[in-house]
Jmol script that loads the backbone (N, CA, C; Angstrom):
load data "model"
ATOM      1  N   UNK A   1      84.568 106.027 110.528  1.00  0.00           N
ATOM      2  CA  UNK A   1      83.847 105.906 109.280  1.00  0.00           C
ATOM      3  C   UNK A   1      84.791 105.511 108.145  1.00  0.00           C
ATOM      4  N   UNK A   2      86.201 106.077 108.028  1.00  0.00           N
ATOM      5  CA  UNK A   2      87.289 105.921 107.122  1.00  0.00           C
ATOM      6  C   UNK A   2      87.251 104.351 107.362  1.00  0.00           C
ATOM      7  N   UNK A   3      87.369 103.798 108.203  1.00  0.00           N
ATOM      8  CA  UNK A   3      87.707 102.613 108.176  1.00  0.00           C
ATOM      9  C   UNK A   3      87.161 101.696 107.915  1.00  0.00           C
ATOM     10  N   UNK A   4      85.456 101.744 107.741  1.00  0.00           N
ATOM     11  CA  UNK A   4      84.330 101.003 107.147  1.00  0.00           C
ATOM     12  C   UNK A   4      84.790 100.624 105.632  1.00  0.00           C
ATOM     13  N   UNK A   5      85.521 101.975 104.991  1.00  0.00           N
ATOM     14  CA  UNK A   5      85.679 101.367 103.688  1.00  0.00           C
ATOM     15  C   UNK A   5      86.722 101.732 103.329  1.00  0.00           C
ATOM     16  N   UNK A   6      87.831 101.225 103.939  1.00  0.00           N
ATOM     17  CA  UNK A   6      89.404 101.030 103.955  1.00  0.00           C
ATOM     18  C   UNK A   6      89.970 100.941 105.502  1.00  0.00           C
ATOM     19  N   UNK A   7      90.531  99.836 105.137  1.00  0.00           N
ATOM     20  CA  UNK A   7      91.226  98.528 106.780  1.00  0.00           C
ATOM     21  C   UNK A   7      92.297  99.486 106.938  1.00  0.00           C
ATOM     22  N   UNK A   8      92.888 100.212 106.036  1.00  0.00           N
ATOM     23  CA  UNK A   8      93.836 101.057 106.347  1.00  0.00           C
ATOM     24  C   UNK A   8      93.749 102.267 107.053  1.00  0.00           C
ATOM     25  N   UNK A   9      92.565 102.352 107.457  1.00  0.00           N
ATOM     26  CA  UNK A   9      92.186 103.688 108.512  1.00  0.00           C
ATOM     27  C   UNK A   9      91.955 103.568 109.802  1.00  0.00           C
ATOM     28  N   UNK A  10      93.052 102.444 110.120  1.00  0.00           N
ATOM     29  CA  UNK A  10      92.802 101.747 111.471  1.00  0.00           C
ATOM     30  C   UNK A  10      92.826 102.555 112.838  1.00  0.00           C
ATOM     31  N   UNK A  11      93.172 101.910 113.549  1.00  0.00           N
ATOM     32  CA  UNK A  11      93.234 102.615 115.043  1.00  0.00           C
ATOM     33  C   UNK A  11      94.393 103.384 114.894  1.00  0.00           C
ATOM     34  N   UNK A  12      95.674 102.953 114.284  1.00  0.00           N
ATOM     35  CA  UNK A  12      96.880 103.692 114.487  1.00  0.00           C
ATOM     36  C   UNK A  12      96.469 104.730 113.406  1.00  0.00           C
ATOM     37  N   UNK A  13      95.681 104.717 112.628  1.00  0.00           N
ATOM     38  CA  UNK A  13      95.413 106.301 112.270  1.00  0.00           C
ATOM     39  C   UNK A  13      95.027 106.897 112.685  1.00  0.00           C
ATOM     40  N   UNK A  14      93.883 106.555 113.597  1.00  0.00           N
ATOM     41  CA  UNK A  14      92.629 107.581 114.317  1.00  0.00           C
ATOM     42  C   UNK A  14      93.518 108.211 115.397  1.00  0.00           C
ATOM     43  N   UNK A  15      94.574 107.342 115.975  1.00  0.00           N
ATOM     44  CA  UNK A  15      95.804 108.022 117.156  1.00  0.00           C
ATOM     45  C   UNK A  15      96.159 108.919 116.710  1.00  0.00           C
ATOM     46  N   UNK A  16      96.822 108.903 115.599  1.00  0.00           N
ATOM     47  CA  UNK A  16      98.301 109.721 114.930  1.00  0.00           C
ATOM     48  C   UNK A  16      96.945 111.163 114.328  1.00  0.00           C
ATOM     49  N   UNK A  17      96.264 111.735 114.455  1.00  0.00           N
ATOM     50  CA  UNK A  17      95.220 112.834 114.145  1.00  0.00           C
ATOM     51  C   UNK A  17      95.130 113.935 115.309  1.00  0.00           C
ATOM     52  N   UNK A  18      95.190 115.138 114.890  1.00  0.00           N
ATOM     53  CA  UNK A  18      95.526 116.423 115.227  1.00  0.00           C
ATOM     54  C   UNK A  18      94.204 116.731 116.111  1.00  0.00           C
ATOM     55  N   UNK A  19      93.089 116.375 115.367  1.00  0.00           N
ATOM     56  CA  UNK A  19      91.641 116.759 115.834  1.00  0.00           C
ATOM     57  C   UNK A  19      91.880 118.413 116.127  1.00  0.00           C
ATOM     58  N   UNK A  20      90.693 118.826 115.362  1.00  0.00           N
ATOM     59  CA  UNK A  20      90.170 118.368 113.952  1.00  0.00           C
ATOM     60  C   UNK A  20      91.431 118.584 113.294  1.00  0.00           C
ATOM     61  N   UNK A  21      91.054 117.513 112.187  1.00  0.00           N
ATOM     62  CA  UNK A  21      91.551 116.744 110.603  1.00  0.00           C
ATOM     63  C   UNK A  21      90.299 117.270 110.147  1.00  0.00           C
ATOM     64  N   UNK A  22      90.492 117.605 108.652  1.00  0.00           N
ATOM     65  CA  UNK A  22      89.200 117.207 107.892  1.00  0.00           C
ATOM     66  C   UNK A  22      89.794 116.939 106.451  1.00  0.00           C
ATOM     67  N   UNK A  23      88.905 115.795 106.009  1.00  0.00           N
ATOM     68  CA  UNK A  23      89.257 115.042 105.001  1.00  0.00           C
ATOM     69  C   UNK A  23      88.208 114.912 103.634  1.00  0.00           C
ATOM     70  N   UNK A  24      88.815 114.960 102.680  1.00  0.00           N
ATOM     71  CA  UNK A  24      87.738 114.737 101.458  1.00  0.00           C
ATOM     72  C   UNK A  24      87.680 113.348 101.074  1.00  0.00           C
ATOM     73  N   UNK A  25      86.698 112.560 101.016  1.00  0.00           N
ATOM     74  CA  UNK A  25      86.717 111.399 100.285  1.00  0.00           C
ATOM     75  C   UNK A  25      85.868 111.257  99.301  1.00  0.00           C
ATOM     76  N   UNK A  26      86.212 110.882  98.453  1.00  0.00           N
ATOM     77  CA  UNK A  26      85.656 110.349  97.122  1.00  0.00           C
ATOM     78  C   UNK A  26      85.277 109.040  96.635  1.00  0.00           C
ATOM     79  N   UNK A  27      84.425 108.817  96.368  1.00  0.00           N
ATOM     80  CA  UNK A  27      83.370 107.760  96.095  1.00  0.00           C
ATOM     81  C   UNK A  27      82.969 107.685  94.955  1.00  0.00           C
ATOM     82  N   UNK A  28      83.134 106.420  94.553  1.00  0.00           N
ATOM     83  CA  UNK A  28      82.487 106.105  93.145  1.00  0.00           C
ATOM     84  C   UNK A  28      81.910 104.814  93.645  1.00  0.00           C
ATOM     85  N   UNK A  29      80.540 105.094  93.375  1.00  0.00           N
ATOM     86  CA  UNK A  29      79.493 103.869  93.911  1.00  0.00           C
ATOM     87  C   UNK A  29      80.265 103.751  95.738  1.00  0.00           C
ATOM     88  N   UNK A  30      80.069 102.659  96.172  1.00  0.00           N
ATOM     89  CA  UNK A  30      80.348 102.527  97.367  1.00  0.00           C
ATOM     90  C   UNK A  30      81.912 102.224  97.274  1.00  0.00           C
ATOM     91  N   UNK A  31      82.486 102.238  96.563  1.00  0.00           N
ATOM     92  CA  UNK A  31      83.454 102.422  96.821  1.00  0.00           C
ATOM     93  C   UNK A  31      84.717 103.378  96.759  1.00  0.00           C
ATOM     94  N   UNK A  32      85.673 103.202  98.462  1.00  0.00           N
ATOM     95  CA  UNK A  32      86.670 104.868  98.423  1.00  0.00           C
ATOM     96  C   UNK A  32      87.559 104.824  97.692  1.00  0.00           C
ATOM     97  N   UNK A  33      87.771 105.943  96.599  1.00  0.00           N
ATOM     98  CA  UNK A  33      89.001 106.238  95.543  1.00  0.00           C
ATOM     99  C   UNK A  33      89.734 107.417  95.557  1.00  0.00           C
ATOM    100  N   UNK A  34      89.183 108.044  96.683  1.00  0.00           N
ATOM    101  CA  UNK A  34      90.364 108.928  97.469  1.00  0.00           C
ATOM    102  C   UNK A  34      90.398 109.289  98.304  1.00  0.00           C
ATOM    103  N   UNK A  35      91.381 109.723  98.995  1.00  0.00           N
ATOM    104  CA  UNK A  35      91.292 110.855 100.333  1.00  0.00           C
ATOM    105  C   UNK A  35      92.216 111.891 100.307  1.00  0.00           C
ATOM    106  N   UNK A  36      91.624 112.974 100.548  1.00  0.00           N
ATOM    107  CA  UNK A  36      92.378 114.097 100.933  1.00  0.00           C
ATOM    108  C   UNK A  36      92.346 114.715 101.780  1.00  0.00           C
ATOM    109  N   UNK A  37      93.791 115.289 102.368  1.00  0.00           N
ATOM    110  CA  UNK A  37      93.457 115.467 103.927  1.00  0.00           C
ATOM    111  C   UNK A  37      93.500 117.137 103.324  1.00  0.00           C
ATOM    112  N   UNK A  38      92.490 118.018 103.822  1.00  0.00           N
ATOM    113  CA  UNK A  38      92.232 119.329 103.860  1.00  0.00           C
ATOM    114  C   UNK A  38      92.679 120.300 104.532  1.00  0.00           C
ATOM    115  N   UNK A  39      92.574 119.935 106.113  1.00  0.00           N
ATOM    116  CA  UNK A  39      93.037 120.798 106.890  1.00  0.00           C
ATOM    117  C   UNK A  39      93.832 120.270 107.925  1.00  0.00           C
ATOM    118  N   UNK A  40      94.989 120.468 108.196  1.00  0.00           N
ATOM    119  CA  UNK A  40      96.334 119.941 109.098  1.00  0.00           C
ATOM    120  C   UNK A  40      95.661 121.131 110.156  1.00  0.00           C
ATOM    121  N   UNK A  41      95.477 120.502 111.583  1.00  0.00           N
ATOM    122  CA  UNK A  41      95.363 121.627 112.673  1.00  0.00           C
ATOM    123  C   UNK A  41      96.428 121.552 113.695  1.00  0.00           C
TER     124      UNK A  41
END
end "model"
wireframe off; spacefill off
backbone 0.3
color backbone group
């Protein structure tokens, strides 16, 4: 889903993830203006 609206949430991110991650993103209109990663597991 990260990656629908940022190219930078590619495959080599979805690898490099603990599962579960959980992340905050922020939206203004459709577009992402942040992320925060919440929980390191």
């Amino acid at each position: 889903m990260m990656n629908y609206f940022d190219s930078a949430y590619g495959l080599e991110f979805l690898n490099q993830l603990k599962k579960p991650d959980i992340y905050k993103m922020v939206f203004e209109d459709l577009e992402l203006k942040e992320v925060t990663r919440l929980w390191n597991a």
